[in-house]
C-alpha positions as CSV (number, residue, x, y, z in Angstrom):
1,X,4.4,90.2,100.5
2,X,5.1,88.1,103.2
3,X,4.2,88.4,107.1
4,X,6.9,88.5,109.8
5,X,6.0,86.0,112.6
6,X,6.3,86.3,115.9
7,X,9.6,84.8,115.9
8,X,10.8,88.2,114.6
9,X,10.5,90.4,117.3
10,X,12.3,90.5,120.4
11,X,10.6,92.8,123.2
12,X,13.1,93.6,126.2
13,X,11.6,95.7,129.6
14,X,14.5,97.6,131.0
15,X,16.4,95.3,133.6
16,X,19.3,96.8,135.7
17,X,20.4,98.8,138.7
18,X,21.2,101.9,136.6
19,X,18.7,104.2,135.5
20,X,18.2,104.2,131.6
21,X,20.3,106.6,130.4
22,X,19.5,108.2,126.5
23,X,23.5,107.1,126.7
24,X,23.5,103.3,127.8
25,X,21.0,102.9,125.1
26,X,22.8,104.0,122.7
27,X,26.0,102.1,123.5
28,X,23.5,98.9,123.5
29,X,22.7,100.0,119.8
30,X,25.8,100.6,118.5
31,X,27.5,97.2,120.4
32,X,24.7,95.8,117.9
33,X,26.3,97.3,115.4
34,X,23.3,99.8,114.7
35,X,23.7,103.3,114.4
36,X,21.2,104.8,116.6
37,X,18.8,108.5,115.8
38,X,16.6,109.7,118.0
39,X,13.2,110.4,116.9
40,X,10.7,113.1,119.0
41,X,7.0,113.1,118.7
42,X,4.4,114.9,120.0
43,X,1.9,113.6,122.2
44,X,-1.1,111.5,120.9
45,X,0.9,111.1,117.6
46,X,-0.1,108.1,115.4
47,X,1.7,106.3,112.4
48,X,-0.2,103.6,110.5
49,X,0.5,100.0,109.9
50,X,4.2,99.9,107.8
51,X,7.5,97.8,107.5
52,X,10.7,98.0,106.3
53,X,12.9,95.9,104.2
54,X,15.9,96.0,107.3
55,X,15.9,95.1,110.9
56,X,15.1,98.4,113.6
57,X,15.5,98.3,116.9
58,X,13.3,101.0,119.1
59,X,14.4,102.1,122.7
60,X,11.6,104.3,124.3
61,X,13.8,106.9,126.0
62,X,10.9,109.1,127.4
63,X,7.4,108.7,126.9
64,X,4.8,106.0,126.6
65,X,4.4,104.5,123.7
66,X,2.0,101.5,121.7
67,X,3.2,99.2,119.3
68,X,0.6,97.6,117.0
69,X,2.1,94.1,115.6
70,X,-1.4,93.2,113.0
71,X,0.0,89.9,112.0
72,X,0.6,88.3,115.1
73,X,-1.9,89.8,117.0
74,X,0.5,91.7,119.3
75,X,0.3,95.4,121.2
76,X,3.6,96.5,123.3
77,X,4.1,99.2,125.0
78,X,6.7,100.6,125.9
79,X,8.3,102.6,128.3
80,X,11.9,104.3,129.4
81,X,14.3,101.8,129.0
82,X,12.3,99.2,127.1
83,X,13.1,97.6,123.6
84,X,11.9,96.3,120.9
85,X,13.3,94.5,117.8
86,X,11.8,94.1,114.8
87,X,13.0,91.8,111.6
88,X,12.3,93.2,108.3
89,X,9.3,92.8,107.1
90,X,7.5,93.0,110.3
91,X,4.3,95.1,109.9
92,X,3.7,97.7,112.5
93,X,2.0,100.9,113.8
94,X,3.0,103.3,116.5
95,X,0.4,105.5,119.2
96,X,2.5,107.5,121.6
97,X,1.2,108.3,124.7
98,X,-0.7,112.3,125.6
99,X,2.8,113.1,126.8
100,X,4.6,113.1,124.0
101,X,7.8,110.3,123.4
102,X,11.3,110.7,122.5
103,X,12.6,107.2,120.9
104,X,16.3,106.0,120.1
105,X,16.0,103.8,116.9
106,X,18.9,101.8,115.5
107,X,19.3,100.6,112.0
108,X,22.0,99.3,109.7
109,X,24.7,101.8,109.4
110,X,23.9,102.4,105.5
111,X,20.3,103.3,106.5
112,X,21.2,105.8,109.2
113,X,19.4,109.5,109.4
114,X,21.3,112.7,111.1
């Protein structure tokens, strides 16, 4: 199997006068032409290193949490607002923070949970 470089991820702090709304990042995702779900997980919750064969886009939307990037050496964390794209293929783990994390991810419409 082969790596994802750095080249395929895209990590973007929330910028703007508007507070980020669970709303605004979901109209981001879906201008993308992602459909977005939102994923809750309890605090201090870990998920080991995996990929995916499609492109994801995470928005934290409350919480803290740590993304582990192995191959290039990376962490990110992120917090309300922020975002972070990630090509297929790209190995990764998630830590959320002892608060607990509610995340908006967007993936191809095909792949989409409800």
């Amino acid at each position: 199997m082969t790596h994802a470089s750095v080249e395929n991820i895209r990590y973007t702090s929330w910028k703007g006068s508007q507070h980020p709304t669970l709303q605004l990042m979901k109209e981001n995702l879906q201008f993308d032409g992602l459909r977005p779900f939102r994923t809750v997980h309890q605090g201090n919750y870990r998920c080991g290193v995996r990929s995916h064969g499609y492109a994801k886009s995470l928005y934290c939307v409350e919480g803290k949490v740590e993304i582990m990037l192995p191959d290039s050496r990376r962490r990110v964390v992120m917090r309300p607002g922020d975002r972070l794209d990630l090509a297929a293929g790209v190995r990764h783990s998630i830590t959320v923070g002892i608060q607990g994390a509610i995340l908006l991810e967007g993936t191809p419409d095909r792949l989409a949970r409800r």
